[in-house]
C-alpha positions in Angstrom: 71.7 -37.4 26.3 74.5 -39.3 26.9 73.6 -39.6 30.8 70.5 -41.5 29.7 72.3 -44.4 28.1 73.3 -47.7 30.3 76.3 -48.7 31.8 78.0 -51.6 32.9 76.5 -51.1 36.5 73.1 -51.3 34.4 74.0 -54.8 33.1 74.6 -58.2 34.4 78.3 -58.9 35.8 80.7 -59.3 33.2 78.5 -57.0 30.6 80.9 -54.5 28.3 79.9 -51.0 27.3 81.5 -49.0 24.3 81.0 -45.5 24.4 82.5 -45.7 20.1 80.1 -43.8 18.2 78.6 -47.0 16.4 76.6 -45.3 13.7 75.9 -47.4 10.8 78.2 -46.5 7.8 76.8 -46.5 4.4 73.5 -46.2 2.3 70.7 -48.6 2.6 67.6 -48.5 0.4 64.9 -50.7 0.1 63.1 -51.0 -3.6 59.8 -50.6 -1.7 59.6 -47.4 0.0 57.0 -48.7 1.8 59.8 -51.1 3.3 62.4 -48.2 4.1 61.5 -47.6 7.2 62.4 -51.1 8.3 66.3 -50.6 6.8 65.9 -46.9 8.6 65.4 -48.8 11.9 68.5 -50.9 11.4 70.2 -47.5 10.9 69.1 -45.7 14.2 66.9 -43.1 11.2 63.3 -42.6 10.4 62.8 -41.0 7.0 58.9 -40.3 8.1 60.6 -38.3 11.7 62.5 -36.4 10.2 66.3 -35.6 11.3 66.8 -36.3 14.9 66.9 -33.1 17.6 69.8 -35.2 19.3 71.4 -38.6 19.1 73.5 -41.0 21.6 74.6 -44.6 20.6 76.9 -47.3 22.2 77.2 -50.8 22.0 76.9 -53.3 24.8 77.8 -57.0 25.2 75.7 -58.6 27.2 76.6 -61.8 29.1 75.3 -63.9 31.9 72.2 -63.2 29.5 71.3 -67.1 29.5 72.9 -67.9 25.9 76.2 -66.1 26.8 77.4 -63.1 25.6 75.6 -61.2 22.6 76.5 -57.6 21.1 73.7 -55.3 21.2 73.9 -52.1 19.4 71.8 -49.0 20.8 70.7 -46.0 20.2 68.3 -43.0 21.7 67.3 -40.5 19.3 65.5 -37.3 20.6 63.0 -36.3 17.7 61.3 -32.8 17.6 57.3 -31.9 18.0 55.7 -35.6 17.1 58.8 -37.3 15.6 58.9 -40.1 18.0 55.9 -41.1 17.5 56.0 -41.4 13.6 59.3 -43.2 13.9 57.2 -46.0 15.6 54.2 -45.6 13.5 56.3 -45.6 10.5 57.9 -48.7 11.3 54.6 -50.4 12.7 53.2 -49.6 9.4 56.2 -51.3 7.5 56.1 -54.6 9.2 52.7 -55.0 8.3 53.3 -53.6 4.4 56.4 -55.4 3.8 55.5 -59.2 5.7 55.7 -60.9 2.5 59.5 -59.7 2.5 61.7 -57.2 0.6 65.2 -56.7 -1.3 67.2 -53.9 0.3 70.7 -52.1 -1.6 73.3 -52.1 0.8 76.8 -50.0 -0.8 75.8 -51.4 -4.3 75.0 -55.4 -3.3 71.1 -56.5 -2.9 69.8 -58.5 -0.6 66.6 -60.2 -0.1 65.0 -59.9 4.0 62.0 -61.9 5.4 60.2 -59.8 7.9 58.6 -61.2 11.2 57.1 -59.5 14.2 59.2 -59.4 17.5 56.1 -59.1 20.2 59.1 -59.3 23.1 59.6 -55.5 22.8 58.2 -53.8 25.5 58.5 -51.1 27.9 58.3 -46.9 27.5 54.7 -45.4 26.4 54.8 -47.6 22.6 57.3 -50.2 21.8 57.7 -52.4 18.7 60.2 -55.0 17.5 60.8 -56.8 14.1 63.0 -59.5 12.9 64.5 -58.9 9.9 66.8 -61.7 8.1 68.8 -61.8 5.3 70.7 -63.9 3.6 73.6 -61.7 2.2 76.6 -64.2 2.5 74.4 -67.4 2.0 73.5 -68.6 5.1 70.4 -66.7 7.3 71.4 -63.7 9.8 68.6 -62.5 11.7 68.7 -58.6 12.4 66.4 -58.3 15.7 65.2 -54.6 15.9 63.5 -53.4 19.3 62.2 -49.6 19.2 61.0 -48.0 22.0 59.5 -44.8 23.0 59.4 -42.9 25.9 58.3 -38.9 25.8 60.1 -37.5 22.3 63.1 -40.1 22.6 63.3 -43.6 21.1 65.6 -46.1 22.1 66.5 -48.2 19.1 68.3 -51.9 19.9 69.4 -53.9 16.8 71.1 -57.0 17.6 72.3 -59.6 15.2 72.5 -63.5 15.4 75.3 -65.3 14.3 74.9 -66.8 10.8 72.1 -69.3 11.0 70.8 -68.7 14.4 68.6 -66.4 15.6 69.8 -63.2 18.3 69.0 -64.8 22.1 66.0 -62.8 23.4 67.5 -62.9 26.7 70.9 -60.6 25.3 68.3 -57.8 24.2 66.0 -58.2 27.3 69.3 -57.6 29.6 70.0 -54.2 27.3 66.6 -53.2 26.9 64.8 -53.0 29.9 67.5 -51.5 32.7 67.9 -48.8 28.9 63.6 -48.5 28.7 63.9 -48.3 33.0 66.4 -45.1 32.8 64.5 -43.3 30.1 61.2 -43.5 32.4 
């Protein structure tokens, strides 16, 4: 799976790719199970999938991506028999149970999110996207969450805005689509 991620030749000049494994470290739950797939997403997991067949990540900087240079964190997850598709369903479901906002545990501290649909996604045979922010250290952090599928692999981006500004659309669109165009 690794040959299917992006690389710098992918990406606009001046882009950076880090082949670290980038896995999230730690234990998020949401007091609404009807919310956890939406932490799970953050996380490169989907409870309702089940555990992944295979899984690549890396994170890439983006630049020359109109609002300079912006991390993106990414992921493609190969799920067995229909797994992909209830990663995606299961978080489709969850923004539209959980828009009023929820409070997720993160290694023992709470925090509270608001939850907004991200219609940019696009790409692969189902995409979705949510923006979820918190407000953990006291000022707003948008986490913007792109999940797309193509066949039994999703490609999870989760990129995060600096405190009090939102992640520039442009940084995910110059990860996402040259990542959607090498999975098709």
């Amino acid at each position: 799976m690794a040959k299917m991620l992006i690389t710098e030749s992918d990406l606009p000049a001046g882009s950076l790719v880090s082949h670290q494994d980038i896995s999230p470290r730690g234990k998020v739950t949401a007091d609404d199970p009807a919310c956890q797939p939406l932490v799970d997403s953050m996380l490169f997991t989907s409870a309702s999938a089940g555990p992944p067949a295979a899984a690549v990540n890396q994170l890439v900087t983006a630049t020359g991506a109109g609002a300079g240079a912006a991390g993106v964190r990414t992921a493609l997850v190969a799920y067995r028999d229909r797994g992909a598709v209830l990663a995606m369903d299961g978080l489709q479901t969850a923004v539209q149970a959980c828009a009023a906002g929820f409070t997720a545990t993160l290694n023992g501290a709470r925090t509270r999110f608001t939850v907004a649909p991200d219609n940019q996604a696009g790409g692969g045979q189902q995409a979705t996207g949510v923006v979820l922010t918190d407000t953990m250290d006291g000022s707003p952090e948008s986490n913007d969450v792109w999940l797309v599928r193509s066949e039994n692999v999703v490609a999870y981006f989760v990129a995060v805005g600096l405190p009090g500004s939102s992640v520039p659309r442009a940084a995910m669109t110059a990860v996402a689509v040259p990542q959607v165009r090498k999975l098709s």
